[in-house]
C-alpha positions as CSV (number, residue, x, y, z in Angstrom):
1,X,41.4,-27.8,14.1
2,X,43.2,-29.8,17.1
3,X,45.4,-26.8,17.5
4,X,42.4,-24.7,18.1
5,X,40.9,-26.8,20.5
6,X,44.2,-27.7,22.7
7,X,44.3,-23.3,22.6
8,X,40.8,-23.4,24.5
9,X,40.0,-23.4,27.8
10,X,37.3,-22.7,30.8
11,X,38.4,-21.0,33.6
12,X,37.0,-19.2,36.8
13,X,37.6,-15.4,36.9
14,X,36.8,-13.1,39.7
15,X,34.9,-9.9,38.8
16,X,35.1,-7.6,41.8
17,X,36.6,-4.5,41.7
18,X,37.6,-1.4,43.5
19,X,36.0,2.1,44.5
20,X,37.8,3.2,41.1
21,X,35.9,0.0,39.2
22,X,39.2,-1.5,38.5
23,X,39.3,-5.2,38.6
24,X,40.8,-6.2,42.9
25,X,42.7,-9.6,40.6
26,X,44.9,-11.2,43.2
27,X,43.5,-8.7,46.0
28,X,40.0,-9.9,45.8
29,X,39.6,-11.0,49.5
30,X,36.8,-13.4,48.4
31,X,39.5,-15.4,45.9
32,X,40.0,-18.3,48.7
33,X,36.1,-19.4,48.1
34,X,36.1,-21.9,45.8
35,X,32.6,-21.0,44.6
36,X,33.8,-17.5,44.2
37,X,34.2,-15.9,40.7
38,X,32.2,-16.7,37.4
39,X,33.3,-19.0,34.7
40,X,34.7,-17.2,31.4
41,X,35.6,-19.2,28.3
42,X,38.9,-18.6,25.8
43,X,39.0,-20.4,22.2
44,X,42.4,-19.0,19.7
45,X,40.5,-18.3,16.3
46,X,42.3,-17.7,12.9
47,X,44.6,-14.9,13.0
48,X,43.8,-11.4,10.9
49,X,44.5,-11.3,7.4
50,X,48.3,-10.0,8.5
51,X,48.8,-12.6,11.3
52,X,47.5,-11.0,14.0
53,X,46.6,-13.9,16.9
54,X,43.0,-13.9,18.0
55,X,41.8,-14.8,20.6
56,X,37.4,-15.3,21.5
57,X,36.7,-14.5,25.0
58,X,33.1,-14.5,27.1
59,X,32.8,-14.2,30.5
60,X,30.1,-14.3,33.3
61,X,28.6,-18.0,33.0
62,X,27.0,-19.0,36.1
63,X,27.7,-22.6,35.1
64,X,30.6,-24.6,34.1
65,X,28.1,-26.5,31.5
66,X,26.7,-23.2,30.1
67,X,30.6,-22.3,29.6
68,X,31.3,-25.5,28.1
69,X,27.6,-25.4,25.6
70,X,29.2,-22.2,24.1
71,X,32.6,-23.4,23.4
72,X,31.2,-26.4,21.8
73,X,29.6,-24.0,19.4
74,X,32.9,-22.3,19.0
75,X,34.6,-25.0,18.1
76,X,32.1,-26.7,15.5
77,X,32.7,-23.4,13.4
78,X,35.9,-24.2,13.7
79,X,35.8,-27.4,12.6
80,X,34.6,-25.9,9.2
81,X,37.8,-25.2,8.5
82,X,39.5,-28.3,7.0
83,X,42.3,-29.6,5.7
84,X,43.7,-27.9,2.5
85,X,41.3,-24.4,2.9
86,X,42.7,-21.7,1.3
87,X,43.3,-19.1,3.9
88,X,40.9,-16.7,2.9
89,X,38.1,-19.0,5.1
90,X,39.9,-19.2,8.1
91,X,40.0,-15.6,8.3
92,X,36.2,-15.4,7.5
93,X,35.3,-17.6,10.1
94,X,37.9,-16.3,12.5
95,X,36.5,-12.2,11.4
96,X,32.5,-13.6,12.2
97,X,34.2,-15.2,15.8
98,X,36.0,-11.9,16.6
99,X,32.8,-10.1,15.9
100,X,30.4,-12.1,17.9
101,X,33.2,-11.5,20.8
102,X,33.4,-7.9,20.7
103,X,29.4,-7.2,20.5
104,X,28.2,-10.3,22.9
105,X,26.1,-11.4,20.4
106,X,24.4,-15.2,20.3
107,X,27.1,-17.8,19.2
108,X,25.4,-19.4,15.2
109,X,24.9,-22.5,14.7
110,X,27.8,-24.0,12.7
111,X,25.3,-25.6,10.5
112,X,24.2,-21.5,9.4
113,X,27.6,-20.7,9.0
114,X,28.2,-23.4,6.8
115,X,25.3,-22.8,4.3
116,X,26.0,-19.1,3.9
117,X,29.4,-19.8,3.4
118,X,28.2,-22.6,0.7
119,X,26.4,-19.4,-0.9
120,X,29.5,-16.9,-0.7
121,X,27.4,-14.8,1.7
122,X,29.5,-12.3,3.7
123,X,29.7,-14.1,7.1
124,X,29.9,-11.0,9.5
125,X,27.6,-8.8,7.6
126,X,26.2,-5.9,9.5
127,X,23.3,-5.2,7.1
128,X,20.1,-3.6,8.0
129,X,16.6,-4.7,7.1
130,X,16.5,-1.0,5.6
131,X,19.5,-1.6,3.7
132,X,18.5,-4.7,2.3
133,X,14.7,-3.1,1.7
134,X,16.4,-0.4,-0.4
135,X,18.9,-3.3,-2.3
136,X,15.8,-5.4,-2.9
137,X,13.7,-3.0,-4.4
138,X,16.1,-1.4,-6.5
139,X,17.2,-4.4,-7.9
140,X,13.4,-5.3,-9.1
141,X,12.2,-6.2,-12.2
142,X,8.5,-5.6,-12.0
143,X,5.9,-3.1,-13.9
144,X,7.1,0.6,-12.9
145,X,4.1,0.9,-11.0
146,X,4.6,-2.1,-9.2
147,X,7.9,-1.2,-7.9
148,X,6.8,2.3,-6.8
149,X,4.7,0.5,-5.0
150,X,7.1,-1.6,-3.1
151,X,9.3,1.2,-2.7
152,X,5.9,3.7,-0.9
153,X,5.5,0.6,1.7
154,X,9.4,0.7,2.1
155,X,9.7,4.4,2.6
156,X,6.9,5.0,4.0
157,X,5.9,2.1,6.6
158,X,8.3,-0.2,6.5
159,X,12.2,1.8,7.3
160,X,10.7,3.9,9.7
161,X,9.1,0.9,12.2
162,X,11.6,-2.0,11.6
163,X,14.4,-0.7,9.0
164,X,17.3,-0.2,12.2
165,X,16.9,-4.1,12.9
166,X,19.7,-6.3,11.5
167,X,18.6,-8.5,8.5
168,X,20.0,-11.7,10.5
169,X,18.2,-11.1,13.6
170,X,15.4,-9.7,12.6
171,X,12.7,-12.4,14.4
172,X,8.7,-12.9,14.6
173,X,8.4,-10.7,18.1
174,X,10.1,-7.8,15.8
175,X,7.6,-8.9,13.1
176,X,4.4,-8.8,15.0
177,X,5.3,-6.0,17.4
178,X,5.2,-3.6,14.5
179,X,2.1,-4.6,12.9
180,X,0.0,-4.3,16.7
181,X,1.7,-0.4,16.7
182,X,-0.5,0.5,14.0
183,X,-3.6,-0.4,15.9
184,X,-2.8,1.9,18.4
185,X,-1.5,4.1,16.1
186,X,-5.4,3.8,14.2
187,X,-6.9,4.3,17.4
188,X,-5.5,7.5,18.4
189,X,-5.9,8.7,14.9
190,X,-9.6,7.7,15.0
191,X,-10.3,9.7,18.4
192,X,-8.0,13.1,16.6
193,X,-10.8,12.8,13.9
194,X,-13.4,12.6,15.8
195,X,-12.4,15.3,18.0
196,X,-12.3,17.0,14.8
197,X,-15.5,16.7,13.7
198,X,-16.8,17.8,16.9
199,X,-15.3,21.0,16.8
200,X,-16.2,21.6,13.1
201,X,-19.5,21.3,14.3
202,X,-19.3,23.5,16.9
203,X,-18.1,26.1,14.4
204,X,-20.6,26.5,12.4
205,X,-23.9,28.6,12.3
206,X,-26.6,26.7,11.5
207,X,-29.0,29.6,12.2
208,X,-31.1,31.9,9.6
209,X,-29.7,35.3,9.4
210,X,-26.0,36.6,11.3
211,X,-25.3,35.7,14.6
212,X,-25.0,38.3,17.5
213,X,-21.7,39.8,18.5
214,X,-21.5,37.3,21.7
215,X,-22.0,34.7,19.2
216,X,-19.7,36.0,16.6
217,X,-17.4,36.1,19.6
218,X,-17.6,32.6,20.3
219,X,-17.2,31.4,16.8
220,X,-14.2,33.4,16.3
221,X,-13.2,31.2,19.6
222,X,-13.9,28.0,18.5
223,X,-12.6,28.5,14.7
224,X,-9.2,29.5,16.7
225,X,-9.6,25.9,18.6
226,X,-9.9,24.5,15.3
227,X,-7.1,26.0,13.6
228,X,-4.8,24.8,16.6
229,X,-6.1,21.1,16.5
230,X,-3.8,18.7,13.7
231,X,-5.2,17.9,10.3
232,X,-7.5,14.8,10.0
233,X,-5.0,11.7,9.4
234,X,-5.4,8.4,7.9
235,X,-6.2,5.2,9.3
236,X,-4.3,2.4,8.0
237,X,-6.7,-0.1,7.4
238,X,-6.6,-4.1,7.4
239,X,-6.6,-4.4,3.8
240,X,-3.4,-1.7,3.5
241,X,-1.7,-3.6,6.2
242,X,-1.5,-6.9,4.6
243,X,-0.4,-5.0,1.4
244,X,2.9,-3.9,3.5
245,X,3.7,-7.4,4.9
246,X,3.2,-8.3,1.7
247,X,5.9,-6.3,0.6
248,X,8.1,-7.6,3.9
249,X,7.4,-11.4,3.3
250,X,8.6,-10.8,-0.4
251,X,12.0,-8.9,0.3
252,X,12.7,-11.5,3.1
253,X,12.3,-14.2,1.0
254,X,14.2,-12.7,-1.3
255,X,17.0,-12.8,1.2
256,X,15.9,-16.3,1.9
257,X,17.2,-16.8,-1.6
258,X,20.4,-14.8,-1.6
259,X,21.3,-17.2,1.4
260,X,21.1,-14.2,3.8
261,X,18.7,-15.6,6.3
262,X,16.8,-18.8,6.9
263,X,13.6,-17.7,8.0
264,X,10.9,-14.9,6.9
265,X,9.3,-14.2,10.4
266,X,7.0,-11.7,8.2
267,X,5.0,-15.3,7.0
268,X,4.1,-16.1,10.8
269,X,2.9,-12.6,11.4
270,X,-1.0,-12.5,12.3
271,X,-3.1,-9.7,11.1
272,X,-6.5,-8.9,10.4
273,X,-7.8,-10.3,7.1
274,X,-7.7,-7.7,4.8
275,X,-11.0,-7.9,3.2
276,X,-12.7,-5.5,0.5
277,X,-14.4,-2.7,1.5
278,X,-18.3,-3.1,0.3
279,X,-19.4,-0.5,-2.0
280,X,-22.6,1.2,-1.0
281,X,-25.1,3.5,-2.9
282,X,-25.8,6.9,-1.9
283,X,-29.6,6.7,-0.4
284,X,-31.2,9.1,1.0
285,X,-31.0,7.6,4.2
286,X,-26.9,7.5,4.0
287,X,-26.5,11.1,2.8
288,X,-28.9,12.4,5.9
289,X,-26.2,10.4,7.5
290,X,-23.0,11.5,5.9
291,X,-24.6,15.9,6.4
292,X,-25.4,15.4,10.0
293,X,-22.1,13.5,11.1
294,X,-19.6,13.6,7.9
295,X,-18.7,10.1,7.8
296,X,-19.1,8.1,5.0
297,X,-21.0,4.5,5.3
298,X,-18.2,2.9,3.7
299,X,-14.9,3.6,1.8
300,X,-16.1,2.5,-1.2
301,X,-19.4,5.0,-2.2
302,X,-21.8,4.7,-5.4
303,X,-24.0,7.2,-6.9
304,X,-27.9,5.9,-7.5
305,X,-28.6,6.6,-10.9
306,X,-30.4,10.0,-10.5
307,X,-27.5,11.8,-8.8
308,X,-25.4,10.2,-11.8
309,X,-27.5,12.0,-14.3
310,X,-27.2,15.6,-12.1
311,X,-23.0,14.7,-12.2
312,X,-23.0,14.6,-15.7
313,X,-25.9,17.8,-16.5
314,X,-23.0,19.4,-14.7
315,X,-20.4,18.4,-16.5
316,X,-21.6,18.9,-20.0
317,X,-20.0,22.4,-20.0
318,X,-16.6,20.5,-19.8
319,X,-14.4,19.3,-22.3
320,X,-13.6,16.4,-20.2
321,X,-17.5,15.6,-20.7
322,X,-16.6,12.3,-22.8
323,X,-14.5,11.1,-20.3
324,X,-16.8,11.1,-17.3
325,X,-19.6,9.7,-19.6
326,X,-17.6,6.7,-21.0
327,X,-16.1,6.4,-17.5
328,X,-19.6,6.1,-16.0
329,X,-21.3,3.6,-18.0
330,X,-18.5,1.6,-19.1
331,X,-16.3,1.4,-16.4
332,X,-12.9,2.3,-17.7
333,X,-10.3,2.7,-15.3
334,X,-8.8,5.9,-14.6
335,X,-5.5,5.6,-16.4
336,X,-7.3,3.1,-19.2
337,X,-9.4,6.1,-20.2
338,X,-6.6,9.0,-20.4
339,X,-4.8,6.3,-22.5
340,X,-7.2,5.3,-24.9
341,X,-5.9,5.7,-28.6
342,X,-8.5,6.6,-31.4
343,X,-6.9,3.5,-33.4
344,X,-8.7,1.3,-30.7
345,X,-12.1,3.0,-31.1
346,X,-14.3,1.8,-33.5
347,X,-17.1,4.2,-33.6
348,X,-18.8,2.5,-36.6
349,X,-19.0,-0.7,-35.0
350,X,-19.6,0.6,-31.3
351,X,-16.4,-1.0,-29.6
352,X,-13.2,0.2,-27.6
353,X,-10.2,-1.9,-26.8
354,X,-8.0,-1.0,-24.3
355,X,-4.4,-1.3,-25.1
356,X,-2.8,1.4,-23.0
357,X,-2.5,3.1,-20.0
358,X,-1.1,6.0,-18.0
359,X,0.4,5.7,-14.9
360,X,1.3,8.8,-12.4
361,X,4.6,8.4,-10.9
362,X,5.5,11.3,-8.2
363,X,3.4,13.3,-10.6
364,X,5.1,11.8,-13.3
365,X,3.1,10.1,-16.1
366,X,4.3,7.4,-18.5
367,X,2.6,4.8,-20.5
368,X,2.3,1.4,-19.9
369,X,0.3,-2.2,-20.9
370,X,-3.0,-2.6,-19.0
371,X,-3.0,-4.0,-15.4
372,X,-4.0,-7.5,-16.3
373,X,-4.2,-9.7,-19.4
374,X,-7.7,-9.6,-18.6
375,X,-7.9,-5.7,-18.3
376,X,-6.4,-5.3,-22.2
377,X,-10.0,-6.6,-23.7
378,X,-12.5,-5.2,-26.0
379,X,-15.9,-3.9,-24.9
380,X,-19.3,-3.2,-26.1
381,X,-20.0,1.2,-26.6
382,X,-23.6,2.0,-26.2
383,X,-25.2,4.2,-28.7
384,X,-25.1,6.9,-26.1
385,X,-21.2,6.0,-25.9
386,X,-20.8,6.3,-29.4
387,X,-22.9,9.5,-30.4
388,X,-20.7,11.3,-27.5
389,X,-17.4,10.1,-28.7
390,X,-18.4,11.5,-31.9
391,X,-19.1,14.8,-30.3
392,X,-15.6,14.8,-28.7
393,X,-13.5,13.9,-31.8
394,X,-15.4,16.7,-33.7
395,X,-14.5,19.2,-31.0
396,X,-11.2,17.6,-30.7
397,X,-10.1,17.9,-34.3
398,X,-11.8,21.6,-33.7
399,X,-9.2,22.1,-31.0
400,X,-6.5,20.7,-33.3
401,X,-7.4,23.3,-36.2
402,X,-7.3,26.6,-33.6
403,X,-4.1,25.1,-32.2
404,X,-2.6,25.2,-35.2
405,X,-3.4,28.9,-36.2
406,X,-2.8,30.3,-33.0
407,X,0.8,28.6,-33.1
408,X,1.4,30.0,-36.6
409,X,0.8,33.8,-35.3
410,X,3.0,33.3,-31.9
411,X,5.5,32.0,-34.6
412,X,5.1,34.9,-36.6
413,X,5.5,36.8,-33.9
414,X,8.6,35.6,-33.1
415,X,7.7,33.7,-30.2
416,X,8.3,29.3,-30.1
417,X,5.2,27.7,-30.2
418,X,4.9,24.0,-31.8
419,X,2.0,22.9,-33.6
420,X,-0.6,21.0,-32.1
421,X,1.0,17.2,-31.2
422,X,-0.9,14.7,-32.6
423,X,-0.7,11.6,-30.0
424,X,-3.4,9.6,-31.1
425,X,-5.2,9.9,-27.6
426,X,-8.8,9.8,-27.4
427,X,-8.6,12.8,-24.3
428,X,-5.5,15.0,-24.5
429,X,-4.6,18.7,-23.6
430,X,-5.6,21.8,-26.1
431,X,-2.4,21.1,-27.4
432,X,-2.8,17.4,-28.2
433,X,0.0,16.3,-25.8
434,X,-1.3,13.5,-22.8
435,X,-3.9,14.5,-20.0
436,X,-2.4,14.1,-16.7
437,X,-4.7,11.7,-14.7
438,X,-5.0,13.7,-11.9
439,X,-5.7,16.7,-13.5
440,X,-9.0,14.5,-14.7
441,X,-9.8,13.7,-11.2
442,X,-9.4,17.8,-10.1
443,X,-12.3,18.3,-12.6
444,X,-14.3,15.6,-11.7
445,X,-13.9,17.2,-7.9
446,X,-15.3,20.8,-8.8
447,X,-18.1,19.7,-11.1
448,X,-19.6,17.1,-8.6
449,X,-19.1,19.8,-6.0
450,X,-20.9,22.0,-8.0
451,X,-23.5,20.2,-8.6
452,X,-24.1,19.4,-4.4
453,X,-23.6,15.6,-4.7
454,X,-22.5,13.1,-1.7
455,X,-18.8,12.3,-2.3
456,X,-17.0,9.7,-4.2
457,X,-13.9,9.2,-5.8
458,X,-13.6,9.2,-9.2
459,X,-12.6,5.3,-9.4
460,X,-16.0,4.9,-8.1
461,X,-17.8,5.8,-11.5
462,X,-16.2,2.7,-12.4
463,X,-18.3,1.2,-9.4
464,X,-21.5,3.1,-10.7
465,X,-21.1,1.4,-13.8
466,X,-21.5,-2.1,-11.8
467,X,-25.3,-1.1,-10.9
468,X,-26.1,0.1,-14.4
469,X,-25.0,-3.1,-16.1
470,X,-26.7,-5.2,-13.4
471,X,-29.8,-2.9,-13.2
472,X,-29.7,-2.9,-17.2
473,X,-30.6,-7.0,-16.5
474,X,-26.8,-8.0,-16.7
475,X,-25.9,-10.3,-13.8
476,X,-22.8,-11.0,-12.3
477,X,-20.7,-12.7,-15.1
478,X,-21.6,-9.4,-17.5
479,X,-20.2,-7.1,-14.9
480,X,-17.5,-8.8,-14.7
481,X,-16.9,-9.2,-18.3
482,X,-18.0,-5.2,-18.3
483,X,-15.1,-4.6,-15.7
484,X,-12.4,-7.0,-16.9
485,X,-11.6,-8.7,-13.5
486,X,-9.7,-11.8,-13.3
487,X,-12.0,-13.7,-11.7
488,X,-16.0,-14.1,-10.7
489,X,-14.7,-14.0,-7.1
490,X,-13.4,-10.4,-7.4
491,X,-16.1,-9.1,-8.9
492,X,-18.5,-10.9,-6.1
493,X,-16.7,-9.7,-3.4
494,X,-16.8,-6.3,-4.2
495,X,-20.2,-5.8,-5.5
496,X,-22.2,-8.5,-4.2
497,X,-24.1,-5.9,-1.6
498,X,-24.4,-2.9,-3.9
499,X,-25.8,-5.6,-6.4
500,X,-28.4,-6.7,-3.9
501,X,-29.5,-2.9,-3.3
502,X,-30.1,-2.7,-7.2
503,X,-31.8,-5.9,-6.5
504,X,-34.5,-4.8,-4.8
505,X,-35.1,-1.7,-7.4
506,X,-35.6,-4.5,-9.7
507,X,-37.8,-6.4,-7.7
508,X,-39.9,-3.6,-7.2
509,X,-40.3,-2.5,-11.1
510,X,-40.9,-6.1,-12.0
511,X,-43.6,-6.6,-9.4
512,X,-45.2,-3.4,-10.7
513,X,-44.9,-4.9,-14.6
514,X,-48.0,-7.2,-13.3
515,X,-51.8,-5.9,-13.4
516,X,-53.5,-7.0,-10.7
517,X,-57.6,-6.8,-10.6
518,X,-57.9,-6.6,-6.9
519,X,-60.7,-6.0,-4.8
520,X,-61.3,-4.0,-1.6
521,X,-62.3,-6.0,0.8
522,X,-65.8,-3.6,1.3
523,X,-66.7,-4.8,-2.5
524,X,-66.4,-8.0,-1.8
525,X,-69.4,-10.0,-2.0
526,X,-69.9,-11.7,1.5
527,X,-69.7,-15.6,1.3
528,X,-67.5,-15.7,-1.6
529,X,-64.0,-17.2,-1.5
């Protein structure tokens, strides 16, 4: 490139202009100083694809040497082009060059432009972190659920705050500045909910009998104050926050990969660690709690054994009885038990296997392998279990049979309805086709309404069935084994304090195993030991 470099130059230009703003030139007055003016740089780079001459300009360098630092880094770029390039190059370089120019953006390092064009990267890309977001996840080859995942923390989190960044400069202060937001964004979410709750309270009439009409009055006001406040929002914990740079530090390095960028800035971000919420039981002490105030002691809640048994009194009216019963004691997942096949049920011998699952997508449900290796395994059904499986298939295969009948009159009444589809699911619809998951969790929602209990989430009867193995005698290694984690350390970090609760139920019975001949102390016989 020693044409290139004679075609450069560094040369002082004055900058004043007129009332109009046009540039004085030759009329500047000031133009006899020789300090006057700042330095501006010109390098010739490779002509357009049709021949057009280009030329990179920058102006306004204080220094001669700042002047001088950037057309150094000019001209290394340059000097990527060698002898015996095809001309296609030259015009890449000469396109990146032009467009640095025009948008006065930092001058790359030669030794960048060289790798990415090593890797046939487009040079002068323009790409967003959005765009690249979107490419990256659509180009995934992960579980369905898994990639609807990626794409939630994409639409959802990740386009909104940082998306309208360019991939390439796209740095750690961009990185961490997004992840602080949400604390402030928490905190003002926090203080809405709370004013919430205050006004809720204020709302009601905790009074025997009607109130007055002056207190009527005022509880038509405050319900008005309520229905103008906004909705309770979210809080986006620690734990959910990691989750999303997870999904950053994984696209990025993906680029990393594609020879896009260098550097994932999403690895240096700091953030809280996002540990496992503790799942607590439901004590008197913590309901008192939860009716005076509304807030729950933790995210995770677990229903002591006697509220358990009033859930499922409830719920033996339902057809969906089975469910919450083998849900409850053996800890199935949610989308484990709607999938369940009767081929994997072995009543006679009391065991289950799980070999399927399904998974809600935007409402949609399809099937798919367990979670983990570890979740596809085979567990123990108590007697209990078994007699109430036994119960369901019987009224199942009842269902089936009335099905059948009603679909042969509609038919005969000229009206299309198909026979009863036999999918092989343990828990299906009155017409044998698969039970949407969520429709599950709407029924565990009225009955544990109905029947006045503390609130939990359905998943957490998967929690419950944590305490009743380990207040059963099982320890730690049997409730993992019961829930099919993938480690001891999962299963410990989750249920390590609701274990130690159990504990001291334990305690207590075995301490009250043991007779004890005890006398008072006015029976006792003075002088003896």
């Amino acid at each position: 490139m020693t044409a290139s470099r004679r075609a450069g130059s560094i040369t002082r230009r004055c900058e004043c202009r007129g009332e109009g703003g046009k540039r004085l030139g030759k009329d500047c007055p000031q133009l006899a100083k020789r300090t006057h003016g700042t330095y501006q740089l010109r390098q010739e780079i490779p002509a357009k694809a049709d021949g057009t001459r280009r030329i990179f300009r920058r102006i306004g360098y204080a220094k001669v040497a700042d002047a001088q630092s950037d057309l150094d880094k000019v001209r290394a770029i340059l000097d990527l082009i060698e002898d015996g390039d095809d001309e296609q190059r030259a015009v890449q370089i000469g396109d990146l060059l032009a467009q640095v120019s025009s948008e006065r953006t930092d001058i790359p390092d030669a030794a960048e432009v060289k790798r990415r064009l090593a890797g046939g990267v487009v040079l002068d890309s323009g790409m967003t972190l959005g765009e690249w977001l979107d490419q990256w996840a659509d180009g995934k080859k992960t579980k369905r659920r898994t990639t609807s995942g990626y794409q939630s923390h994409i639409r959802v989190h990740l386009k909104p705050g940082v998306g309208r960044y360019r991939l390439d400069r796209f740095n750690i202060a961009h990185c961490q500045q997004y992840f602080d937001s949400y604390q402030e964004r928490n905190e003002a979410i926090a203080a809405q909910n709370a004013a919430r709750r205050e006004q809720e309270a204020r709302c009601r009439w905790g009074k025997n009998g009607r109130p007055s009409q002056a207190e009527s009055g005022r509880l038509a006001a405050e319900r008005e104050k309520l229905a103008a406040m906004p909705p309770y929002g979210l809080i986006t914990g620690p734990a959910t926050l990691q989750r999303i740079r997870a999904t950053l530090r994984a696209a990025l390095n993906a680029a990393i990969r594609k020879q896009l960028i260098t550097f994932n800035p999403a690895e240096w971000v700091e953030l809280a660690p996002g540990k496992r919420p503790k799942a607590k039981l439901w004590t008197d002490r913590h309901v008192e709690h939860w009716e005076r105030t509304g807030e729950r002691p933790s995210a995770v809640m677990v229903w002591t054994p006697a509220q358990l048994g009033r859930f499922l009194d409830e719920a033996e009216s339902s057809r969906l009885y089975a469910f919450f019963h083998l849900i409850a004691f053996r800890g199935l997942r949610r989308g484990e038990g709607v999938g369940a096949d009767w081929r994997n049920v072995d009543l006679d011998t009391g065991l289950l296997t799980v070999g399927k699952e399904l998974i809600v997508d935007n409402w949609e449900i399809f099937e798919d392998d367990p979670k983990t290796e570890e979740s596809a395994g085979t567990i123990a059904l108590d007697s209990l279990n078994v007699s109430v499986l036994r119960e369901h298939q019987a009224t199942q295969l009842a269902e089936r049979d009335s099905w059948n009948r009603h679909a042969a009159e509609e038919r005969e009444a000229g009206r299309d309805v198909a026979d009863w589809q036999d999918t092989g699911k343990v828990f299906a619809e009155p017409n044998g086709t698969w039970l949407h998951p969520e429709k599950v969790s709407e029924e565990f929602r009225r009955i544990s309404k109905r029947a006045g209990l503390p609130p939990i989430n359905l998943r957490d009867l998967r929690h419950l069935a944590a305490t009743l193995v380990h207040a059963g005698g099982g320890d730690i290694h049997a409730v993992k084994a019961t829930l099919r984690h993938s480690t001891i350390q999962l299963t410990s970090d989750t249920y390590t304090e609701l274990l130690e609760e159990t504990d001291r139920e334990i305690a207590e019975r075995a301490a009250a195993l043991v007779p004890r001949a005890r006398r008072s102390r006015e029976n006792a016989v003075p002088g003896e030991g």
